[in-house]
Structures are given as structure tokens and as C-alpha cells.
MIPA-612334 format. One record per residue (C-alpha): residue number from 1; x, y, z. Coordinates in nm, 4 decimals, padded with zeros to 6 digits. Layout:
# residues N
NUM; X; Y; Z $
...
//
This chain:
# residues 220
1; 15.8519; -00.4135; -10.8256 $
2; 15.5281; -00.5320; -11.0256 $
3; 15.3726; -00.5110; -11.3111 $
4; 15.1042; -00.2975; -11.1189 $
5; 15.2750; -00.0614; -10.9592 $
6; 15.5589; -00.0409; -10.6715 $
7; 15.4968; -00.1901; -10.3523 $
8; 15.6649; -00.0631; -10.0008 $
9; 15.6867; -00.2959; -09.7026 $
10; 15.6849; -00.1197; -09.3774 $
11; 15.6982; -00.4417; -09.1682 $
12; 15.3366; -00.4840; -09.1024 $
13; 15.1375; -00.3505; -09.4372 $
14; 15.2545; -00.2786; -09.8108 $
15; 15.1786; 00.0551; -09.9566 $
16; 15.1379; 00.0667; -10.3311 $
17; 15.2800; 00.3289; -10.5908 $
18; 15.2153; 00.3854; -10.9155 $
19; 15.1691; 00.6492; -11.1984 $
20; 14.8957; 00.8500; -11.0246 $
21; 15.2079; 00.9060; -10.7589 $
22; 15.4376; 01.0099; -11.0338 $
23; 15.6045; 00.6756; -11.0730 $
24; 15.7047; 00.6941; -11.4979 $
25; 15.5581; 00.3446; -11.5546 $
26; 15.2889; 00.1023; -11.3517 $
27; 15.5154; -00.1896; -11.4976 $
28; 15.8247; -00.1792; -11.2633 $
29; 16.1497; -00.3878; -11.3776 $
30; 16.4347; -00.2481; -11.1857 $
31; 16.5049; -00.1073; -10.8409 $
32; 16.8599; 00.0239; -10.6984 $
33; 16.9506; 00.2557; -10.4502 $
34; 17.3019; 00.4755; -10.4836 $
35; 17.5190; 00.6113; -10.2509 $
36; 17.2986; 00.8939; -10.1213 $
37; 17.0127; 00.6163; -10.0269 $
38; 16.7842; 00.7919; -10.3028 $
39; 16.6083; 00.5384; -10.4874 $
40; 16.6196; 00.4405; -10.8533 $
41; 16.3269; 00.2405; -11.0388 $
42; 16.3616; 00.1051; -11.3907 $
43; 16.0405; 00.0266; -11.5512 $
44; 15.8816; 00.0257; -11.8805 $
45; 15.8231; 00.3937; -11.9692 $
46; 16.1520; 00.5402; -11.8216 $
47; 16.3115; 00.6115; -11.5273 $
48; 16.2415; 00.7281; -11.1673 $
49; 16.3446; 00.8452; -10.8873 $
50; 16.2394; 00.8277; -10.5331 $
51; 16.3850; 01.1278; -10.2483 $
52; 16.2376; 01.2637; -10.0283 $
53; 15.8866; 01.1130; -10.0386 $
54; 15.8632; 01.1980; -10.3886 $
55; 15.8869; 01.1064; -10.7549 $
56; 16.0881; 01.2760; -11.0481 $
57; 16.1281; 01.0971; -11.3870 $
58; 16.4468; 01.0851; -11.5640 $
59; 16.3491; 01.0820; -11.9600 $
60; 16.4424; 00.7353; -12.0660 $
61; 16.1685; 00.6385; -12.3191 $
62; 16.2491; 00.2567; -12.3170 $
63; 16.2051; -00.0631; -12.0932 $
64; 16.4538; -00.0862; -11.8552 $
65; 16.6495; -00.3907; -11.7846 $
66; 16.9135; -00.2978; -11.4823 $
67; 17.0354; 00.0397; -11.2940 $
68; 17.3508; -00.0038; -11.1767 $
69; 17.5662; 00.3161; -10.9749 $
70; 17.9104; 00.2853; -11.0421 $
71; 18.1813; 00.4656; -10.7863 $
72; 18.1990; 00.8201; -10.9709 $
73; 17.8139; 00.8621; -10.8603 $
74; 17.7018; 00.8178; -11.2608 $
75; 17.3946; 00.5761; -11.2636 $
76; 17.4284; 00.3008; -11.5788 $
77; 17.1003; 00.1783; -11.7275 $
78; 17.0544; -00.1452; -11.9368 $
79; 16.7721; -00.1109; -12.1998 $
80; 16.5935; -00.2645; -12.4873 $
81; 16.7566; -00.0624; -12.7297 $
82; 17.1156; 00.0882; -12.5603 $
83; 17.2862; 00.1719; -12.2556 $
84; 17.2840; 00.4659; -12.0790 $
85; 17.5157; 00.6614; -11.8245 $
86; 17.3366; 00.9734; -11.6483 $
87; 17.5544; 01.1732; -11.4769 $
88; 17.3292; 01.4288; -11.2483 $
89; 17.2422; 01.5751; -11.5394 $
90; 17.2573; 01.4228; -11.8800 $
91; 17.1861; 01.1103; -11.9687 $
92; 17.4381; 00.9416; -12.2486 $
93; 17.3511; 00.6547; -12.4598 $
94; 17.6015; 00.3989; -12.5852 $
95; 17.5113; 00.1083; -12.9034 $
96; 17.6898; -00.0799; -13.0459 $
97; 17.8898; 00.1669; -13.2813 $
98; 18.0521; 00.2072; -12.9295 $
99; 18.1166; -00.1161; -12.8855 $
100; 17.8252; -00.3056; -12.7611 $
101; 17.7878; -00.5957; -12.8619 $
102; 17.4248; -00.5814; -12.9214 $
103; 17.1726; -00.2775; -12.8722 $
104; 17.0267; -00.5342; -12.5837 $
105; 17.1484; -00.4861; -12.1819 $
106; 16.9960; -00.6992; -11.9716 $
107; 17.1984; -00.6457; -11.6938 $
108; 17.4803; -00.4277; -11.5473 $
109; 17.7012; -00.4934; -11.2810 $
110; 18.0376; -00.3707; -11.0915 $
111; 18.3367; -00.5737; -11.0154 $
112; 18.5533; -00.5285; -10.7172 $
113; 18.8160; -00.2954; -10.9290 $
114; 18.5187; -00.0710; -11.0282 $
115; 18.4836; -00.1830; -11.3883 $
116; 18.1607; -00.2210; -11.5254 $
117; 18.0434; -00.5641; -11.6952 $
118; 17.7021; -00.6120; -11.9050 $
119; 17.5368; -00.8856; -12.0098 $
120; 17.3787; -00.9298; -12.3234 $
121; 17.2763; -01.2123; -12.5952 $
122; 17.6161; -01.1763; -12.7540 $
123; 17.8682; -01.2040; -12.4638 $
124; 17.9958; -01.0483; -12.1464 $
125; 18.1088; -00.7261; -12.2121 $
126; 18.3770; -00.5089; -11.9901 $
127; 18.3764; -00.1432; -12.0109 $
128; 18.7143; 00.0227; -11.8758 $
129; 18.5984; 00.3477; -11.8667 $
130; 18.7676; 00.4249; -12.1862 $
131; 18.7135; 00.0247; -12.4180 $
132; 18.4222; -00.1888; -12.4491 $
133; 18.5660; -00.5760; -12.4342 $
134; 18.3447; -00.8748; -12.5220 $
135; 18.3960; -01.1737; -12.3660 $
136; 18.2199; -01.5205; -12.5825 $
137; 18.2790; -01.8530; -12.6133 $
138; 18.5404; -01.8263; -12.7432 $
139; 18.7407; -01.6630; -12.4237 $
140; 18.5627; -01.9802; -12.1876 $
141; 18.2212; -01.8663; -12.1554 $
142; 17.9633; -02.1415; -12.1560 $
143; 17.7167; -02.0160; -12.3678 $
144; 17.6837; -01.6159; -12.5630 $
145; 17.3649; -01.5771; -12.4022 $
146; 17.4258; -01.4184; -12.0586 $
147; 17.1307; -01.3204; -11.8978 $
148; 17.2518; -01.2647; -11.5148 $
149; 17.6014; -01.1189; -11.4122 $
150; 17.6407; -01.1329; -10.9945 $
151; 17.9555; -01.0081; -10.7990 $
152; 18.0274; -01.2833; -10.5572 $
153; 18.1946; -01.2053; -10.2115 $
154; 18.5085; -01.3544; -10.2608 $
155; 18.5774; -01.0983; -10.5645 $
156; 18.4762; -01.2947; -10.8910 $
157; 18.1960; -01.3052; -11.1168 $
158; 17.9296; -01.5384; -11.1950 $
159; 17.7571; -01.5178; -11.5169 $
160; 17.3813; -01.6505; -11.5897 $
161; 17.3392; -01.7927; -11.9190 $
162; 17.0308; -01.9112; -12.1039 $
163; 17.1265; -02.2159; -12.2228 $
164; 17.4993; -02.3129; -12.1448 $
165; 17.4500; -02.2781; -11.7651 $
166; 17.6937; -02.0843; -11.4995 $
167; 18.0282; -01.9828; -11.4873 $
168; 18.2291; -01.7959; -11.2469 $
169; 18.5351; -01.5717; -11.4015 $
170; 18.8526; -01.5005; -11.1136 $
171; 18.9902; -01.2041; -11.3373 $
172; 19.1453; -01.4439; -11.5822 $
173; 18.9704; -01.7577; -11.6659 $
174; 18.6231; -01.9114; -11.6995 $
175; 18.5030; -02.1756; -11.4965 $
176; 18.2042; -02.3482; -11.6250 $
177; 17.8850; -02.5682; -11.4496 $
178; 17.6607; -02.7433; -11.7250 $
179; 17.3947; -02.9549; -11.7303 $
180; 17.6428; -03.2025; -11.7065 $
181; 17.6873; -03.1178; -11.3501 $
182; 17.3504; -03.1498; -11.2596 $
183; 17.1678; -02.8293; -11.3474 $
184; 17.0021; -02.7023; -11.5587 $
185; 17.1162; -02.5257; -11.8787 $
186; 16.8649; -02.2232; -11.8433 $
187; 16.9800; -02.0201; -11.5514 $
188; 16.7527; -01.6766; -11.5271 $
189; 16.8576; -01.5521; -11.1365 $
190; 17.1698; -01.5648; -10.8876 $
191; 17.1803; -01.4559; -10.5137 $
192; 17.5024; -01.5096; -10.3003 $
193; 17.3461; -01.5873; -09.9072 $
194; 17.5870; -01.4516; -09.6777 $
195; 17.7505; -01.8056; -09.5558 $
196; 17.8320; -01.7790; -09.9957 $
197; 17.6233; -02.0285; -10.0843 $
198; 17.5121; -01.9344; -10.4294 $
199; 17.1261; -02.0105; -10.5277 $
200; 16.9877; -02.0653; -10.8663 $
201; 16.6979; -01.9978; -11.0638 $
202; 16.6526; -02.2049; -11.3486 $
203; 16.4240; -02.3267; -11.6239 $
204; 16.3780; -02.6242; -11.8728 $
205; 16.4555; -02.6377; -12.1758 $
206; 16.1158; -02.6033; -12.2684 $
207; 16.0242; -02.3168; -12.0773 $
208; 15.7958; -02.4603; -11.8662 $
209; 15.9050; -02.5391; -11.5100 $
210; 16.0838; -02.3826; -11.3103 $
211; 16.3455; -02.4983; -11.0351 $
212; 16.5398; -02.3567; -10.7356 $
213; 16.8990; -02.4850; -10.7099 $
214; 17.1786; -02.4500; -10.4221 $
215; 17.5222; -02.4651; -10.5095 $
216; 17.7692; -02.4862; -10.2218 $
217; 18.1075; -02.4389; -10.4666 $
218; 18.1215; -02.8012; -10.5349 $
219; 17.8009; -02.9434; -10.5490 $
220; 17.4323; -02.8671; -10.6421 $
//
């Protein structure tokens, strides 16, 4: 995903999508594939989605942050302005008169039990299927700014944050990893490599440079 267009590797030469293929938006931000293998692409003027060698657009009229499936087959979408569950057919939006803590979704992720977890600028929320639940520094997160969540393979959570660092949550508890530590308080990316080493992207505090940290579980 660019910001001109959607680009498919076949193994020897990239072929490039964009609005003149019926892709909603040239300005691509999210990509996820569900159960069925049909593919799901978030970008700046909606929704769409990719089956059969074709395009159909789901009307979303907002930047999209995350797609996330969750084991019912509904598709969850983070936004600039709510979040939405489509379900085959309609697409529902949820704010914060919900229970959001802010309109805001940057990302949306599954844990192992099914339950769905967002991130946003004002916590870690949980969404039972029934209760939103916001988790802040106050419950052991690091900072209120989450940016990144990631489901690790040994079950738990790690949560980005922009400017307090990375934690990883077992189900009950926060454990935190600060600049104190040796990283870097921005963290904007996490990817778990299959030996579970967990790799970083990070930033100064100024915004400027950017770094590439490895984090074995005890060390960076």
C-alpha cells in the first residue's frame, strides 16, 4: 500500500492498482485479508475490496486507519472519526457515546479469546462484544497514547505508544519498557519474527530520525 496506488508482487514484477481499477482511494493505508482469502484495503476515501480479480467499494467516506476480521466473519474498521463493524451487509459505526474513548482508531486488533482491543490517543480499549473498557495509565499502561496494538505468539499483547514506550499485557497486568531501558519513547511499528523476537520501530523525540530496534524479551 502507497500513497499512489496498490502495488502486487508476483515474484518477478509489481503490478500497480489504483482508482482507474476501481480501487476507492489512490492513497492506500490498510490491507487485510479474512477468512475467505478476499482482500480488504483501507485507504483514504473508503473501503475496498478485492475477489475475484476485481474491485467493489464498501461506502466508508473517511481515512482508514486498520481492518481487522474478527471470528464471527464481521470486518472492524478504525477511522478518523469512529469505528465501524460491517457485517456482509451493513456497516455500523460506534463513537464515543458508545464508549470510545475518542472518535480516533488507529488500530484494531484480536486477542487469543476473540476480544477485540483498539488503540487510540486516550487508552487501550477492550470491546466484549457487549462493553467498551478503557485501559490508561492508570491500570499500568506506560503512556495514553497507543498507537500500535500486536498479538504476540505466546498469547499477550504488546501495545505501541507515542511517547511512554512498550508494554506487553498477560490478561492481567502491564509490563512496561521505557526509555529507561534503552529505547526509545516513540514507538510507531511492532512485528513478532517467528523465533519471537519482537522488532521495533521508533522515533525521537523530535520527530526526526528514525531507528530499528530488536528486543529479544530481555534486552534491546
Amino acid at each position: 500500500g502507497t500513497r499512489d496506488g496498490l502495488y502486487c508482487f508476483n515474484g518477478q514484477q509489481f503490478r500497480r492498482y489504483t482508482k482507474a481499477e476501481g480501487l476507492a482511494h489512490d492513497r492506500v493505508t490498510a490491507i487485510s485479508q479474512d477468512q475467505n482469502g478476499r482482500l480488504w484495503i483501507g485507504t483514504n476515501g473508503g473501503i475496498s475490496l478485492y475477489e475475484k480479480g476485481r474491485f467493489s467499494s464498501i461506502e466508508c467516506e473517511d481515512w482508514v486507519q486498520s481492518i481487522c476480521h474478527d471470528r464471527e466473519g464481521n470486518t472492524w474498521v478504525g477511522t478518523f472519526s469512529n469505528l465501524g463493524r460491517y457485517d456482509e451487509q451493513d456497516l455500523l459505526s460506534f463513537s464515543c457515546q458508545d464508549g470510545l474513548p475518542e472518535e480516533i482508531v488507529w488500530r484494531v486488533a484480536l486477542d487469543d479469546q476473540g476480544v477485540l482491543w483498539f488503540a487510540t490517543y486516550s487508552g487501550a480499549c477492550r470491546y466484549d462484544g457487549q462493553h467498551f473498557t478503557t485501559f490508561t495509565t492508570a491500570d499500568g499502561l506506560p503512556n495514553n497514547r497507543v498507537f500500535q496494538i500486536l498479538r504476540g505468539q505466546k498469547g499477550h499483547l504488546w501495545f505501541a505508544t507515542i511517547g511512554g514506550g512498550f508494554c506487553r499485557y498477560d490478561g492481567s497486568s502491564f509490563t512496561c519498557f521505557r526509555e529507561e531501558d534503552g529505547l526509545v519513547d516513540a514507538v510507531y511499528k511492532l512485528y513478532e519474527d517467528q523465533e519471537g523476537t519482537l522488532w521495533l520501530g521508533v522515533v525521537d523525540n523530535l520527530g526526526t530520525n528514525g531507528t530499528l530496534c530488536r528486543f529479544d524479551g530481555s534486552s534491546f
